[in-house]
C-alpha positions in Angstrom: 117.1 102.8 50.7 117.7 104.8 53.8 113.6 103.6 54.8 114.9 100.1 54.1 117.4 100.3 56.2 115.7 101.8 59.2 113.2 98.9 59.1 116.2 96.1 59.0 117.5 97.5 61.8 114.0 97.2 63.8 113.9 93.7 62.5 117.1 93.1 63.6 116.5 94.4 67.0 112.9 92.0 66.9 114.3 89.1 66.8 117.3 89.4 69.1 117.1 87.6 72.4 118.6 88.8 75.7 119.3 92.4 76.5 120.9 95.1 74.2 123.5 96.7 76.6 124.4 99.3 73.1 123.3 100.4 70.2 125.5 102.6 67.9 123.6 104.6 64.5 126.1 106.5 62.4 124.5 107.4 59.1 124.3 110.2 56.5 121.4 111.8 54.4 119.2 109.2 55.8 115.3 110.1 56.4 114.8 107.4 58.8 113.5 109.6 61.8 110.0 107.4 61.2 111.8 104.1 61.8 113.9 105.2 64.6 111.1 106.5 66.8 110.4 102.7 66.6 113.3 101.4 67.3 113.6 104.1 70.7 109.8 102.5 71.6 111.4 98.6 71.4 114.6 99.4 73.3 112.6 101.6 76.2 110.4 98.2 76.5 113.5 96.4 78.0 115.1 99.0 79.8 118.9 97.7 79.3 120.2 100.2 77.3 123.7 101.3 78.4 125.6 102.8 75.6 123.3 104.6 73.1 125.9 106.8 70.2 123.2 108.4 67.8 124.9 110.4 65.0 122.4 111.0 61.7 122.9 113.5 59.6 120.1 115.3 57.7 120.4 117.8 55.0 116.6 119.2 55.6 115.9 118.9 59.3 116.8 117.1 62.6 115.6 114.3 64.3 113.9 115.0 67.7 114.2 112.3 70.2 110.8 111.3 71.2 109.3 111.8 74.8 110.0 107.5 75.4 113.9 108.0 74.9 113.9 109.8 78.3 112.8 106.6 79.8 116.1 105.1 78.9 116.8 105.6 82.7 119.9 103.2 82.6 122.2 104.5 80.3 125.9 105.3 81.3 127.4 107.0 78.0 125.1 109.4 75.6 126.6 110.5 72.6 124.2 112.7 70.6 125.0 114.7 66.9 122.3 116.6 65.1 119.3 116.0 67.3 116.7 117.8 69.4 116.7 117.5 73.1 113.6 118.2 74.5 112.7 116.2 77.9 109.3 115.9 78.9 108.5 118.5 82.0 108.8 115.6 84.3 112.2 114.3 83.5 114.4 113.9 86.2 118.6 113.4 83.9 119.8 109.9 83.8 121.0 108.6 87.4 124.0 106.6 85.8 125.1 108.4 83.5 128.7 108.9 83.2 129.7 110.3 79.6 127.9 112.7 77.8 128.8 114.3 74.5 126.7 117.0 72.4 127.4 117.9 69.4 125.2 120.0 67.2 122.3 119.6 69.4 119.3 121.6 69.8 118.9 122.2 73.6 117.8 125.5 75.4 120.2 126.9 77.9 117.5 126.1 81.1 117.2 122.1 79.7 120.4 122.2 79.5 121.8 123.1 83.0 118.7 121.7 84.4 120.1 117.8 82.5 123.9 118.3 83.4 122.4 119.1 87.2 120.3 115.9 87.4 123.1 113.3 86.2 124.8 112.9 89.9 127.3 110.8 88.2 128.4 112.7 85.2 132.5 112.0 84.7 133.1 113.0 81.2 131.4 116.1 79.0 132.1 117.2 75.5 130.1 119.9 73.6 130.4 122.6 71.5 128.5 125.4 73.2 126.3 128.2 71.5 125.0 130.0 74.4 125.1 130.6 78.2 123.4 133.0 80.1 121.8 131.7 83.8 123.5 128.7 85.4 122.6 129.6 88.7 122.1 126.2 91.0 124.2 124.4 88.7 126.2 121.3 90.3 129.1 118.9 88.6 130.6 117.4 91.2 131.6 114.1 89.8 132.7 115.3 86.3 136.5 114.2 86.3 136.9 115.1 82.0 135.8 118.0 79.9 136.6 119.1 76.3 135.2 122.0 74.5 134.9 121.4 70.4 135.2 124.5 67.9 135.8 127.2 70.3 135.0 130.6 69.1 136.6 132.8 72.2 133.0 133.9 72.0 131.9 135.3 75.3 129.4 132.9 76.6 132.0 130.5 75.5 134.5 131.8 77.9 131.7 132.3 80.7 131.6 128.3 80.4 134.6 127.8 80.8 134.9 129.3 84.2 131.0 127.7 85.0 133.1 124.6 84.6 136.4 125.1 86.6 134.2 126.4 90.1 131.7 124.0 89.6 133.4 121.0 89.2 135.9 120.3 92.3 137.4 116.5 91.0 138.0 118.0 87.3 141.1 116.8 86.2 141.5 117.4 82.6 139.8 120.0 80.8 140.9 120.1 77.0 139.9 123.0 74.5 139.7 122.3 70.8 140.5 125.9 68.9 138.3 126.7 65.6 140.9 128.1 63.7 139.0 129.0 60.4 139.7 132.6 61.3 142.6 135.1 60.4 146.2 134.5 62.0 145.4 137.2 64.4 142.2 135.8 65.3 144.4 132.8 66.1 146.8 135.0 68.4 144.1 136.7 70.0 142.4 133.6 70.8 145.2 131.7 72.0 146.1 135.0 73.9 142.7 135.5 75.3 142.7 132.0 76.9 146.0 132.3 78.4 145.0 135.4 80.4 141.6 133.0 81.8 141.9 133.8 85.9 141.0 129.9 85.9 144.1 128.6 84.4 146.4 130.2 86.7 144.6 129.0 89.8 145.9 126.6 92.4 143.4 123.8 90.9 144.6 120.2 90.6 143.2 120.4 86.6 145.3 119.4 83.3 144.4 122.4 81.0 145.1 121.2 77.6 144.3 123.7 74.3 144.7 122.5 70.1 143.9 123.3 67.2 141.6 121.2 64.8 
């Protein structure tokens, strides 16, 4: 069924006329990863992607986005779940891009800082953040909107937080989303640790907003 499906959704895309301007792919246990790499080689033909929302969860592995999806050079809003990012060498970000949002992705810290660097016109950001280590070089002056999903208080975590707060001079609104699986005084100490941040008792015209899920 899920093959099926990938392949009516190439069809589809085959005989439409005009541009696509945005295609949206929310499935579960699907094993269409085959399929898709087609559908990525018919939409880079045309070049008028603006809005691409991938979210495909697979039980046994995830998809990696093939080398011709980083030729999507137009797109304004990425939205990525359960994926592996892994731009060729000569990949220079997406120049119009406004709003990103990872979650679940496979992405090296370098790739990474080395993307968020080379999208000049970056607004909005959401990811849930594993590691952080050198971010040396790294530049977000147009991002306006950040939010942070299933925060740990892990340290790298934190460290991310303040990347965030000096590197990006127009942020106006950065929102934390707590994970709060943990004990009530994990809760405490998280909520605790977070008010004590030098970063949210600087003079900085930023809304700091922090819930739970």
């Amino acid at each position: 069924m899920e093959v099926f499906f990938g392949n009516a959704i190439l069809h589809v895309l085959l005989l439409h006329k005009g541009p696509i301007l945005e295609i949206v792919v929310c499935m579960a246990d699907t094993y269409i990863f085959n399929e898709f790499n087609q559908i990525i080689l018919h939409l880079s033909r045309s070049n008028n992607l603006k809005i691409f929302i991938f979210e495909i969860w697979s039980p046994n592995s995830r998809y990696k986005l093939p080398s011709l999806f980083f030729s999507l050079h137009g797109l304004e809003h990425l939205d990525l779940t359960d994926c592996v990012f892994e731009p060729p060498l000569l990949f220079n970000g997406f120049s119009m891009l406004r709003k990103l949002r990872f979650h679940n992705v496979d992405i090296t810290i370098k790739t990474l800082l080395r993307f968020l660097t080379d999208c000049p016109l970056l607004e909005e950001f959401t990811m849930n953040l594993v590691d952080l280590k050198d971010y040396s070089g790294l530049n977000l002056a147009h991002l306006k909107e950040f939010e942070m999903t299933s925060f740990h208080n892990y340290a790298p975590e934190m460290e991310f937080l303040k990347l965030i707060t000096t590197k990006s001079s127009l942020l106006k609104e950065a929102q934390i989303e707590l994970n709060t699986s943990g004990s009530d005084e994990e809760k405490v100490q998280m909520f605790q640790d977070l008010l004590q941040m030098p970063f949210l008792h600087a003079s900085l015209p930023t809304e700091f907003i922090i819930e739970r899920i």
